[in-house]
C-alpha positions, 0 to 999 in steps of 0.5 A: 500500500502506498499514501499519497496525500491522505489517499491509500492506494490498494491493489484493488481500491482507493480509499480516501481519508478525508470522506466520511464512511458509506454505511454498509448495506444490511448483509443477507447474515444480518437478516433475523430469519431463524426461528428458534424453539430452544437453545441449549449447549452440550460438550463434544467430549467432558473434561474436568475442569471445564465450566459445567454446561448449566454453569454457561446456560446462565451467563449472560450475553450481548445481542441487538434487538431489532424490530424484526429479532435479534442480530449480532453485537457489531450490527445497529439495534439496542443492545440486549443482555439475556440469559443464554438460557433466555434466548429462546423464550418467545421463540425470536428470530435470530440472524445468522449472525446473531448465532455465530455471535452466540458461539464468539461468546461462548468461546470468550466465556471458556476461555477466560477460564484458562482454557484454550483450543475451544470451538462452538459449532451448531450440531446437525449443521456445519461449522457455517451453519449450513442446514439452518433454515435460512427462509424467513420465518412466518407464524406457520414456521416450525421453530429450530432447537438449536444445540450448540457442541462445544469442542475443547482441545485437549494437550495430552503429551509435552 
């Protein structure tokens, strides 16, 4: 990258310093469209010294609350605070953000703890999420139990 006076000049675009930021668009992840009917979160393999999963149904995390549902943190809306044990009642729209958002946080919450090597994916779907059902969702739609695994990396010889 170069810069010449206040203009940085990529490969592929020039961005100027000096004009304000264009909002983004609403991306197609940023849509509430899945229903959810329950939320729960088990581990792949149990470990000692992991917090229990009744222990991570009652921390409380950040979503934004729309008109529509619920989106991710870095998206517009009023932040909301809920119980991850919470986040079903009401059977809410959540965005596909929204969702990978509630993985990042359960992440942060075990890692805190001292442990590393940990991931969250939705189970019966990929660590994209394929398989959700991504249509939007009316009053005839049959609500997702969403199951989030947790997979914990285990250090087993040094």
């Amino acid at each position: 990258m170069v810069i010449f006076a206040g203009v940085a000049v990529a490969a592929d675009k020039v961005v100027d310093r000096n004009r304000p930021p264009v909002a983004a668009s609403t991306k197609p992840a940023d849509i509430p469209k899945i229903k959810i009917g329950s939320l729960s979160v088990e581990y792949a393999k149990p470990h000692a010294g992991l917090p229990t999963t009744p222990a991570i149904m009652q921390r409380f995390i950040s979503l934004r609350q729309t008109a529509v549902g619920l989106v991710a943190t870095q998206a517009p809306g009023e932040l909301k605070l809920v119980q991850l044990a919470d986040v079903a009642d009401g059977q809410p729209l959540l965005s596909v953000s929204a969702v990978k958002d509630v993985e990042k946080q359960i992440v942060e919450f075990i890692t805190d703890t001292g442990v590393i090597g940990v991931f969250v994916y939705p189970k019966d779907f990929d660590k994209d999420g394929h398989n959700l059902d991504y249509l939007p969702a009316d009053a005839a739609t049959k609500p997702q139990d969403l199951q989030l695994v947790i997979i914990v990396g285990v250090i087993t010889a040094l």
